[in-house]
N, C-alpha and C positions, 0 to 999 in steps of 0.2 A: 356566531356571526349573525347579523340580523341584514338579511341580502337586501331587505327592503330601505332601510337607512344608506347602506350603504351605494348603494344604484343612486339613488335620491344625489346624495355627497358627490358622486361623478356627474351624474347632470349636471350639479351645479357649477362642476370644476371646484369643489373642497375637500374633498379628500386625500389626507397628508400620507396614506400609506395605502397606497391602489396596490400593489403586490397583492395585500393578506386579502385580497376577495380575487385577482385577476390571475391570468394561468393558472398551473395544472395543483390542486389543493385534493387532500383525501374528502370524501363521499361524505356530507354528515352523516348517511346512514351508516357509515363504516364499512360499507361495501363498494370497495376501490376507489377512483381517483377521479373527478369530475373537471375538465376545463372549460375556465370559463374568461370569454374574450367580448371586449370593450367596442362596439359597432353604433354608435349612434346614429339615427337615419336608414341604417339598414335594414331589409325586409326578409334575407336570409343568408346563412350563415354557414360555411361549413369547414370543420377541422381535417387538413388533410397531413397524414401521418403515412409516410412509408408508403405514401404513393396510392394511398386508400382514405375516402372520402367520407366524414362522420357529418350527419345533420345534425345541426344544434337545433336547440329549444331558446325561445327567446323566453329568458325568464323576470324578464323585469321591462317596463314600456321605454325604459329609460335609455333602452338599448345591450343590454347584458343578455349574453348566447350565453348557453352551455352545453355540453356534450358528456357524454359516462362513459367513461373505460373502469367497466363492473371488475374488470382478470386484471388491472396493475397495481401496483403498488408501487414503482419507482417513475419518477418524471421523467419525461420523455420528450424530444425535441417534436414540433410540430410546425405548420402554417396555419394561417386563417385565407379563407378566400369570402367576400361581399357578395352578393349580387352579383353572383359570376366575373366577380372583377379576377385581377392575376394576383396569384397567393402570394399573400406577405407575411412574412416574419412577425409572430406577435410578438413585442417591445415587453410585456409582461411573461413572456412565457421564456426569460433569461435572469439568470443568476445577477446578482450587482456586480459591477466591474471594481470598484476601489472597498480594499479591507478597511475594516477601521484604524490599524494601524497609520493608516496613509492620510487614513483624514484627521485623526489625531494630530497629523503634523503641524494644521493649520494653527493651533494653539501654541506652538513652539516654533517662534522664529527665531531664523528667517523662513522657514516654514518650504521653502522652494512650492509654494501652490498653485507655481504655473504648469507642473507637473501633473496634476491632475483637476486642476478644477478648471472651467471652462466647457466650450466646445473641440472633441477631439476626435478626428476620426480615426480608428479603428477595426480591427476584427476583433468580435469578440465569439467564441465558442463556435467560430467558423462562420461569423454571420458578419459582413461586410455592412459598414455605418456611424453612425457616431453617438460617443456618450459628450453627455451634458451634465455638469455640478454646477452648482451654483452656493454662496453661502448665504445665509436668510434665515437664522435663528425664531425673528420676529414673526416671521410668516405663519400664519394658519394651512395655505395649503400655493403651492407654485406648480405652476405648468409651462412647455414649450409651449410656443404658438409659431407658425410660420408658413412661408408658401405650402410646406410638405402637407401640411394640414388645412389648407385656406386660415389660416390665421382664428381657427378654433379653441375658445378658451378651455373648453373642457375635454380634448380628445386624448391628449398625453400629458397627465399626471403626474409630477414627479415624485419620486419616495424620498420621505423623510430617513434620514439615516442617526435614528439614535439622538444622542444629545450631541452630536458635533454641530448642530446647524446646519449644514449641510444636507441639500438635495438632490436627486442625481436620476437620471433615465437615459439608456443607451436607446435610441431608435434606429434599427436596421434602415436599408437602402438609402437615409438621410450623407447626401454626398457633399462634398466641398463647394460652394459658392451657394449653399442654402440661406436664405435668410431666415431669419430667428429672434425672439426677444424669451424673453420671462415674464407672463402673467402671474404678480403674487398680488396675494391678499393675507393683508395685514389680521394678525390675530388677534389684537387689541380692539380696533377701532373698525374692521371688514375693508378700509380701504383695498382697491383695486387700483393695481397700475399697470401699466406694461415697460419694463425696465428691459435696457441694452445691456450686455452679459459684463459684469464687471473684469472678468479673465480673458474675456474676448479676445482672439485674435486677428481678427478684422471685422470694419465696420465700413459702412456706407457713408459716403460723403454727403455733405450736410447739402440741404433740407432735411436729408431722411437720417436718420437712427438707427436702423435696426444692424443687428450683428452680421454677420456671415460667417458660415463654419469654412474654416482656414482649408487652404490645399496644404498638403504635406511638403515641409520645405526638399528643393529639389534641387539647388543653386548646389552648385561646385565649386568649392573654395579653393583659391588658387593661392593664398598668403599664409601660407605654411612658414616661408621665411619669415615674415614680418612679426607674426604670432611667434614664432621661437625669442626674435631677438629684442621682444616687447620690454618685458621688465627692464632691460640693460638700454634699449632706447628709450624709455619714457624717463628712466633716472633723472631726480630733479639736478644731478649735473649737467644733463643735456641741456642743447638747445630745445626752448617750448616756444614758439611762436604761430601766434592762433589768428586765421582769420572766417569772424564770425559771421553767417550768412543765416538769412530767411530764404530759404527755398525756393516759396514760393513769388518773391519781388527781387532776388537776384537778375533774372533773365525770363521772360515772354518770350512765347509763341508771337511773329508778324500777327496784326489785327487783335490781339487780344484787346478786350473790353468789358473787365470782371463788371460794371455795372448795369452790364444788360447780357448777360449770364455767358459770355465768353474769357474766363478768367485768363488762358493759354499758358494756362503752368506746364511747366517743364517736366517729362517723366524723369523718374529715379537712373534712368540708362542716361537719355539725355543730358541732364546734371553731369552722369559721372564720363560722357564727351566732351564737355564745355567746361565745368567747373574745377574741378579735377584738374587738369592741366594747366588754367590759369592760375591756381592758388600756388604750382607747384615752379610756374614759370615767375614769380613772385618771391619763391624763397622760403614760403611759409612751413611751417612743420607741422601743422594740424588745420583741420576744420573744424570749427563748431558749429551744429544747427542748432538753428532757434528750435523750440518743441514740435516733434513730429510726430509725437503720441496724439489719436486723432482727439480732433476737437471739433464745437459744432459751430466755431465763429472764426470767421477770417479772422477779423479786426482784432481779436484776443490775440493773435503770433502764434497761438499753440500753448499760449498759457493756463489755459481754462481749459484744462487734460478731463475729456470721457473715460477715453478710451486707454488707460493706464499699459495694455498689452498688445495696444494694437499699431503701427506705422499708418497716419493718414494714409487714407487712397487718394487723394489727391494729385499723389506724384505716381501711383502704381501698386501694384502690389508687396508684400513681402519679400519675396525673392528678387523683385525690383531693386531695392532696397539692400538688401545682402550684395547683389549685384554691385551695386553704386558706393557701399566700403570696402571691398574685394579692390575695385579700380583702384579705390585711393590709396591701400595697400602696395599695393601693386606697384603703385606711382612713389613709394615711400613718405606716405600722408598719414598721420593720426586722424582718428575722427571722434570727434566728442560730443554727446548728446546734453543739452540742456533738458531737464529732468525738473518734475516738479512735486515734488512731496508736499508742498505749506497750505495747499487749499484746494477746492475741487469748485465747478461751477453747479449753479441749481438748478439746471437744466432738466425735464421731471423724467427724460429717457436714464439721468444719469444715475451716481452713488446715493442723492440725498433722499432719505428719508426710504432705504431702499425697499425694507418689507415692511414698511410702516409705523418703524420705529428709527430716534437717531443711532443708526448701524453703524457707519464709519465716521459720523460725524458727533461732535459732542451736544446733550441736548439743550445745554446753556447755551444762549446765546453769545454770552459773555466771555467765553472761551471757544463757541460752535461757529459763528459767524465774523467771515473777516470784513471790518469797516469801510475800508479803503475800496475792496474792488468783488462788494456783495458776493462775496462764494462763503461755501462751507469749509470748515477747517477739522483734521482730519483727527478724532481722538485717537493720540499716541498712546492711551493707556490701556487699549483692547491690545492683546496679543495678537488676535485676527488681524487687525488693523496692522499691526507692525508689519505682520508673516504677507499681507499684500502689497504693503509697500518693498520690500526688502526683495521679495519673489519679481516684482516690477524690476526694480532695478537689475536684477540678476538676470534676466529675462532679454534686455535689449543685450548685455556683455557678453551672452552666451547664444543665443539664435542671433544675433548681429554683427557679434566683433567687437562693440564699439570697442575703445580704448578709454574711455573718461567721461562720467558724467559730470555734470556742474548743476550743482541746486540753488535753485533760484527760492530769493528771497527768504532767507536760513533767519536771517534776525525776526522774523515776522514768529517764528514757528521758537525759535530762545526765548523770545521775553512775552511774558500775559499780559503786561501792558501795552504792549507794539500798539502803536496811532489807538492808544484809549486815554479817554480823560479818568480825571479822580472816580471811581465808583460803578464804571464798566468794567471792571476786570475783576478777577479772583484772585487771591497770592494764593501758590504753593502751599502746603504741610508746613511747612518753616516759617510761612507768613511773606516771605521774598517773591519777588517778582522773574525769576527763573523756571520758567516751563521743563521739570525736570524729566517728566517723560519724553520729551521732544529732544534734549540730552541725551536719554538715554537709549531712545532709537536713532540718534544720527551717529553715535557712539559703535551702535549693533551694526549698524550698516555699512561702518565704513570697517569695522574690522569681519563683516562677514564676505565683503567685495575683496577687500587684500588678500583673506586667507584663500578664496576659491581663485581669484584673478590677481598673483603678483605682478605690479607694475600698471595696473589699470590706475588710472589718474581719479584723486577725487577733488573736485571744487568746490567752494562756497560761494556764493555771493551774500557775503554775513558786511550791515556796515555800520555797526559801531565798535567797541573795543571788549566785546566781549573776549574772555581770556582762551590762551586754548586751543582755537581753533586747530589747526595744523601741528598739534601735539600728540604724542601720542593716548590712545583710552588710555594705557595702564597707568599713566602721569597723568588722570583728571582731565583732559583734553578731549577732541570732539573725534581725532584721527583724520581729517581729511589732507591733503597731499599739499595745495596749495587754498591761495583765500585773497578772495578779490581786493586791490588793495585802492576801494573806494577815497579813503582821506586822499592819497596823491593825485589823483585822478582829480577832485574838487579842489584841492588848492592848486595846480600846475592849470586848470582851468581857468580858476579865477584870477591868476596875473595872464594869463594868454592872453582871456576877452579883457584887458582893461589896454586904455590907451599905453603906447609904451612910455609916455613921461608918465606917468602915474605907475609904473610898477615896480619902481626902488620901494614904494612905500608898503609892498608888498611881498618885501622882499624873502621876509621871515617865512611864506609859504615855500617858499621852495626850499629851505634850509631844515624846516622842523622833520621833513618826512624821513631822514633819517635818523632820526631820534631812533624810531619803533619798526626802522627798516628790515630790521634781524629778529625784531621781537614772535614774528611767526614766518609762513616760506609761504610771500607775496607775487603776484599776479599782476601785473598792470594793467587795466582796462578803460580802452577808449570802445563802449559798447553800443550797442542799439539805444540803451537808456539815455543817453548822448545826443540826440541826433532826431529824437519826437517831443511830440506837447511842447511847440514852441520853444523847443529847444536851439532851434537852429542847426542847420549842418555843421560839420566841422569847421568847414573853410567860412559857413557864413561867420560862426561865432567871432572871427577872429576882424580886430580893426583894422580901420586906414583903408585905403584904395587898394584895389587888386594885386598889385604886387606885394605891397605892405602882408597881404592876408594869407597868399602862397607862403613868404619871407616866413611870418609867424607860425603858419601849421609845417614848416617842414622843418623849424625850429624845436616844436615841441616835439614831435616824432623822432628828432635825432634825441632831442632830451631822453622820453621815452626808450628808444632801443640801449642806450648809454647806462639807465640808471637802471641798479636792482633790481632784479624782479622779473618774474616770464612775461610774454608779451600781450596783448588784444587787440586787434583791431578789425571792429565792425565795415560789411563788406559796403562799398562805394567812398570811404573815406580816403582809400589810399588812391582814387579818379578824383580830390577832390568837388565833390557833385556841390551844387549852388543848395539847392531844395534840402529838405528836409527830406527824411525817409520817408516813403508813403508805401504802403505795403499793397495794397491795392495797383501798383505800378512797377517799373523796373528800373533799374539802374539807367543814368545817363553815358548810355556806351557812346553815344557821336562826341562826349569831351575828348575822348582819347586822339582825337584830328586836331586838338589844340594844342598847340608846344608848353603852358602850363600847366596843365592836368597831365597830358605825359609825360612831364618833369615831373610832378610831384610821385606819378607813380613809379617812375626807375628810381626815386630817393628809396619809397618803402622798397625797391626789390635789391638795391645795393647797401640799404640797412639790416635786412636779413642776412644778406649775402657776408658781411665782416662779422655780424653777429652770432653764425654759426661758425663760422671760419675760426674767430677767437676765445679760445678757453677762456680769459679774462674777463670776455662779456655774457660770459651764462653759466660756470660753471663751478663759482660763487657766490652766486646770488640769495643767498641764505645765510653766508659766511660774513660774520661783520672783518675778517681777514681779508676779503676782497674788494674791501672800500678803503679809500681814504682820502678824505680832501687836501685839496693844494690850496683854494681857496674860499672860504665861505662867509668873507665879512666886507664885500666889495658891494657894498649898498649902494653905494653912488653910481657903480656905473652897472649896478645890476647884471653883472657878471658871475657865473660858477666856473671852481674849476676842480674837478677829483682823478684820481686813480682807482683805475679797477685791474684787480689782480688775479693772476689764474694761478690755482693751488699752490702755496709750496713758495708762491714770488718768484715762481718760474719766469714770470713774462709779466707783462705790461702793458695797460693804455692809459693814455691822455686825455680827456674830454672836457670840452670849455663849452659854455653856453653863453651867449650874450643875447638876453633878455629886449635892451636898447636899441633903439632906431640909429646909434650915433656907430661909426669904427672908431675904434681904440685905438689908435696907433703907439707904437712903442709896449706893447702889451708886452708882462716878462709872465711867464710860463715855468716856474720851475719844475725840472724834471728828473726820475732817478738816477740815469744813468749817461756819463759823457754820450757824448757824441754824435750822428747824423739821427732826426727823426722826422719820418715820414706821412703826410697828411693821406690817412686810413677813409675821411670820409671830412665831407664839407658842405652842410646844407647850401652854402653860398655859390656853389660850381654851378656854370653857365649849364650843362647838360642837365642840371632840376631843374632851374629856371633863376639863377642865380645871376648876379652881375656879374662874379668870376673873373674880380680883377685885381685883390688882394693879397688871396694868399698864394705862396707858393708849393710848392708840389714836396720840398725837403727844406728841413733846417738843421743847421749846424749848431749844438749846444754852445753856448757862452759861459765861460767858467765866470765864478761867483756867486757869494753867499744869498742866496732868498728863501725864506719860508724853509729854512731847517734846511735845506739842499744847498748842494755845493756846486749846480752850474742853471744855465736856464734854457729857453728858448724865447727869442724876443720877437713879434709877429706884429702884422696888422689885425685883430679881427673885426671881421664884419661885421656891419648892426643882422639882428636877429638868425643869427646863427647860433649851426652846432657843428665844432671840429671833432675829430678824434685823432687821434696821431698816435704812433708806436715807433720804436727805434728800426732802422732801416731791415731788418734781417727779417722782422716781423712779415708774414707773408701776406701778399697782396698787393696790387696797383697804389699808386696813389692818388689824385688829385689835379686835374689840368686849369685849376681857378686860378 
């Protein structure tokens, strides 16, 4: 050992392995045991052992004490006391807390390496504190820094552990709500950074960065039932209807004013008082948040994920948080996390460039950098890489509950071309435009979530036609549960906003979607992506005057709950709000004083309401058995008309859509079965805000041959309307239009 280098290397804060010079080491002279402990700035030193006090020698200027125990030969626990300060546990004078076994793992995902890497506190050898790993292959040498320390680069060293890449230092009395980053430096190029803990489990809200070591979760989970009867309620026969919220511009604090730094977000308990109750007085069967992994920009929604382990503190803490899915349990609510695997932001506290080399990012740009919304993109073909992503996701399902994540923007992360022209991109080993690694960890992921978590829900948001998706791995597929069903969603759009004399000519959009209805187990999403960048609100999208634009969105919404597919709907569309979403503000709660925004939203709460009510309308939905048109070639008056059936042809519904401003009168209806049938549901009823002078509440079948059936029902329907009807026995009210 050359103690002069090495002192030198701790000055500077570079030293990859401060162990082999610090605590208790044999004597060079070979005469007993010498400790020797790390005091920079100090003046004197001294080891107290067993309640008896040893002078040290300060043998290096740099700050290195030592002390000679001539009679031991086995190591011995101690303190260091400064300058008369009160004796502390020296951080080098403990064994390592993780085997190599353990960090082995990080190369084999899903690796579970929320298990031990991060900040975690514990007892270690009876010393109360916390360890710290970190991984950082590229690093020359990594150090804590934090208040514990005044933010000194070189006072805690961390050890290199072998060739796992991984670094790691337990420091005693370091307690829960420390702040903390990682000073590494880069062994290539000597860059210096100071980097936010990529395992972290809590971080500071932005302006700031730095980590905070977590309190030990303490929340008492009270949804025992709802965890038992998970698997068998999330069943994609169930009803799945999802209403999807941002957090943080659902509902304000009075006076808030995010531009002049009174944001008045709502805490995680607050939410699960207010939100909680309304989703469930609505009908809904799930929540989705937008991304609550912390992030350092409002205006990203939570897209541009830091903090991969950690629950924004914006709304509160962790156990905030556990708290505010326990309610929604409680309340018999799913909750599902938008999750973001396809890119990271470049933010310099963050992932990129973490020890100075591209670590989790790829170092092509060409594959490293996504074009669209300048982040980093993640190489899927590091195994570490995989084992943190797949450990993330395992992470929220099991410290949270959730029930379902949904990954955002999956086509971005399938094809190496996504938004590149000719010569931006690389193909594949095959020469093909197929990101096979990125296949092949959404493949690991989704069958590592099923096997630990049966019945946890998985999503795509993939939108072009890649094959698969919702297949299973062992059949060539990606394994997720459902997959946004973007086409319907744009073409059910694009005849909504056209005028209604111009939508026969568009008529083939709403006919084609079930071509490929059955082809995977589809989602229907009216989302946040809906609703910004000039997109217009819902209700604005929609033509004609006021009532025309209610008429049309409470049309497609009955369309929507009627056809195929689990449900979405982004939070203020069912108040109809005029505005666009702005996330920097809150919902327009004074609509609900107007009688047609509280029409439109008891439609969505009585479209829920028949939609879980009837096996017909959910519990088919992947079955091409459960479809079948009555009518699909009624161009002229831009009319649909299908059946949905529940398993077996047990039962039945009816459902007509007319597209057109005109009523139809003498409309024939053929239907399965003689006899009385009852109107289930009627965008056009005066209690949405319908004219509700139409239809009647029952009809009586009229025998005769139409459309292969042997009797009918003959109605007026309304211009832009959605019926649904079932034979009288079918249970439920009907209709007062």
């Amino acid at each position: 050992m050359d103690l002069d280098a090495d002192s030198r290397s701790l000055a500077a804060g570079l030293h990859p392995t401060p162990f082999d010079v610090l605590g208790v080491h044999a004597a060079d002279d070979g005469a007993g045991l010498v400790v020797r402990t790390w005091v920079p700035g100090a003046r004197r030193v001294e080891i107290v052992r067993d309640g008896l006090r040893f002078e040290c020698e300060l043998v290096h200027p740099a700050g290195v004490f030592e002390a000679a125990f001539p009679d031991d030969d086995e190591p011995f626990p101690y303190r260091a006391s400064a300058d008369g300060r009160p004796e502390l546990v020296d951080p080098y004078s403990l064994p390592r807390v993780h085997d190599d076994e353990t960090l082995g793992r990080l190369r084999k995902p899903p690796g579970r390496i929320h298990e031990f890497l991060g900040a975690q506190p514990i007892t270690h050898r009876g010393v109360d504190g916390t360890v710290f790993a970190v991984w950082a292959p590229g690093a020359r040498a990594v150090s804590v820094v934090g208040g514990f320390n005044d933010w000194s680069a070189n006072r805690h060293p961390m050890q290199a552990r072998g060739d796992s890449g991984v670094w790691e230092l337990f420091l005693p009395d370091v307690r829960a709500g420390a702040l903390y980053k990682y000073r590494v430096v880069g062994r290539l190029d000597g860059t210096e950074q100071l980097k936010a803990d990529p395992c972290g489990r809590s971080m500071q809200v932005r302006p700031h960065s730095a980590s905070v070591v977590p309190a030990p979760a303490s929340h008492r989970w009270g949804d025992q039932t709802w965890m038992d009867g998970r698997a068998s309620g999330q069943s994609l026969e169930r009803p799945i209807s999802i209403y999807e919220v941002h957090l943080s511009s659902w509902r304000r604090r009075p006076g808030a004013d995010p531009r002049h730094g009174k944001p008045g977000w709502l805490s995680y308990r607050e939410l699960a008082d207010h939100l909680v109750p309304y989703a469930v007085e609505l009908g809904f069967t799930h929540l989705e948040l937008l991304p609550i992994t912390e992030h350092p920009h409002d205006r990203s929604w939570g897209y541009q994920t830091v903090g991969y382990f950690a629950p924004t503190a914006r709304h509160g803490s962790a156990d905030d948080l556990r708290y505010f899915v326990d309610r929604a349990h409680r309340a018999g609510l799913g909750v599902i996390l938008d999750w973001v695997p396809a890119h990271f932001p470049m933010d310099p506290h963050g992932l990129g460039r973490f020890d100075g080399t591209h670590l989790y990012e790829h170092a092509d740009p060409r594959k490293g950098v996504h074009p669209d919304w300048g982040t980093y993109i993640f190489n899927l073909g590091r195994p570490e890489v995989v084992s943190f992503l797949a450990s993330s996701a395992l992470h929220w399902i099991e410290s949270f509950h959730f029930d379902g994540l949904r990954l955002d923007a999956v086509a971005s992360m399938i094809y190496l071309d996504y938004s590149r022209r000719e010569g931006e991109w690389v193909p594949n080993e095959d020469g093909g435009r197929v990101n096979l690694d990125a296949t092949r960890f959404l493949g690991l992921l989704t069958e590592a979530i099923h096997d630990a978590h049966p019945g946890v829900l998985m999503m795509a948001e993939e939108s072009t036609t890649f094959p698969g998706v919702t297949h299973r791995v062992a059949e060539d597929g990606l394994g997720f549960d459902l997959k946004w069903n973007l086409g319907w969603m744009h073409d059910t759009l694009e005849v909504a906003t056209a005028e209604p004399n111009l939508r026969s000519g568009l008529y083939d959009n709403l006919t084609f979607g079930i071509t490929y209805a059955f082809s995977e187990r589809f989602l229907l999403p009216f989302s946040h992506d809906e609703v910004v960048h000039l997109k217009r609100s819902m209700l604005g999208k929609m033509p004609g005057p006021a009532l025309d634009k209610f008429a049309s969105l409470r049309l497609i919404y009955g369309y929507m709950w009627m056809y195929p597919g689990k449900k979405l709907l982004f939070m203020g569309s069912e108040l109809g709000v005029w505005n666009e979403w702005d996330a920097d503000g809150e919902l327009d709660w004074a609509l609900l004083d107007e009688p047609m925004h509280a029409g439109l939203r008891a439609w969505i709460k009585d479209l829920n309401r028949v939609y879980v009510e009837a096996p017909a309308l959910h519990a088919t939905d992947a079955d091409p058995d459960g479809f079948e048109w009555i009518d699909c070639h009624d161009r002229e008056r831009t009319t649909l008309a299908f059946l949905r059936w529940a398993p077996g042809w047990k039962a039945h519904l009816v459902c007509v859509v007319n597209f057109s401003n005109t009523a139809w009168e003498g409309y024939r209806l053929p239907v399965p079965a003689r006899g009385r049938y009852q109107v289930r549901l009627c965008s056009n009823d005066k209690r949405y805000g319908g004219a509700g002078s139409l239809v009647r509440r029952e009809y009586d079948t009229v025998a005769g041959p139409l459309h292969g059936r042997e009797q009918y029902i003959e109605l007026t329907l309304p211009p832009l309307s959605a019926l649904c009807l079932g034979p009288v026995s079918s249970r439920s009210p009907g209709t007062d239009s």
